[in-house]
N, C-alpha and C positions, 0 to 999 in steps of 0.2 A: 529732567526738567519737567515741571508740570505746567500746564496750562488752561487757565480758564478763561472760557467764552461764554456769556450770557448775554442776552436782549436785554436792551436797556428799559423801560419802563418808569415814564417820568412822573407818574403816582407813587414809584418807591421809594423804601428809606434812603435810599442814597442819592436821591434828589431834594430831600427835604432844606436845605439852602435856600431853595427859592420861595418859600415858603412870605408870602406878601404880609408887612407888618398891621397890627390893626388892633381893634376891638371882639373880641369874640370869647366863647366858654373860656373861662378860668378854670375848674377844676376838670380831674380827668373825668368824673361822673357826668360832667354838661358836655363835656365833647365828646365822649359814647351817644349818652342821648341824640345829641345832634347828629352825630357820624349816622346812626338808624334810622332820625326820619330822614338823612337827607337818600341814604341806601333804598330807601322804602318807596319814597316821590319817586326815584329814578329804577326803579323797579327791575333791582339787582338782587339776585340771590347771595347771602352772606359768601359761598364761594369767589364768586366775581369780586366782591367787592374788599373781601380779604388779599386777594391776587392783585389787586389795585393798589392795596396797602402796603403789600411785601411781606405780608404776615400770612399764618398758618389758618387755616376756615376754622380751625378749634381755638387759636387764640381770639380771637372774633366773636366767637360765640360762646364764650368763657366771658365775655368782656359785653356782649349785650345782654345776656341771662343774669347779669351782676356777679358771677361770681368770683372773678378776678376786674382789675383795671391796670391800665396799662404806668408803669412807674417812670417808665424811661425818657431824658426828656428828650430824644431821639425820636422815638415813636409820637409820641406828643405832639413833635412839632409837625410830622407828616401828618398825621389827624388832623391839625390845623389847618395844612395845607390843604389837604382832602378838603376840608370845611369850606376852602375861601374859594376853592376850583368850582367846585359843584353846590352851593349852596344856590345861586342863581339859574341856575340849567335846567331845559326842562326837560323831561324823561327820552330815554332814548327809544327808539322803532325802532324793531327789528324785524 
């Protein structure tokens, strides 16, 4: 019998469900851009803010340098969500 145990983490994909309906980036290009300045105001290193995502710090940054975008509409829809959590936030102190 195998058994997995992980931390849950309600920025990740398998929270993306809650993801609140609305007006926001249509393509995956506008919600990269967004996802970066909102990473950047809240003054996260791409690591952190990939670990926020559920995603790999190379997918990420594969994905701000343009040279992939994200296809899934899985990933997508947690980007969004990302988008609608933190778009009003203001930077964190640490």
């Amino acid at each position: 019998m195998i058994c997995v145990i992980y931390a849950s983490n309600p920025d990740a994909v398998g929270f993306a469900s809650q993801m609140p309906k609305g007006s926001g980036p249509t393509t995956a290009q506008e919600r990269i851009d967004r996802l970066k300045t909102i990473r950047r105001r809240l003054g996260w290193s791409e690591e952190v803010c990939a670990y926020r995502l559920g995603v790999t710090y190379s997918t990420l940054n594969r994905w701000e340098r343009g040279e992939s975008l994200p296809r899934s509409r899985l990933v997508l829809t947690v980007i969004d969500h990302f988008i609608a959590k933190y778009q009003k936030e203001q930077p964190e102190r640490g």
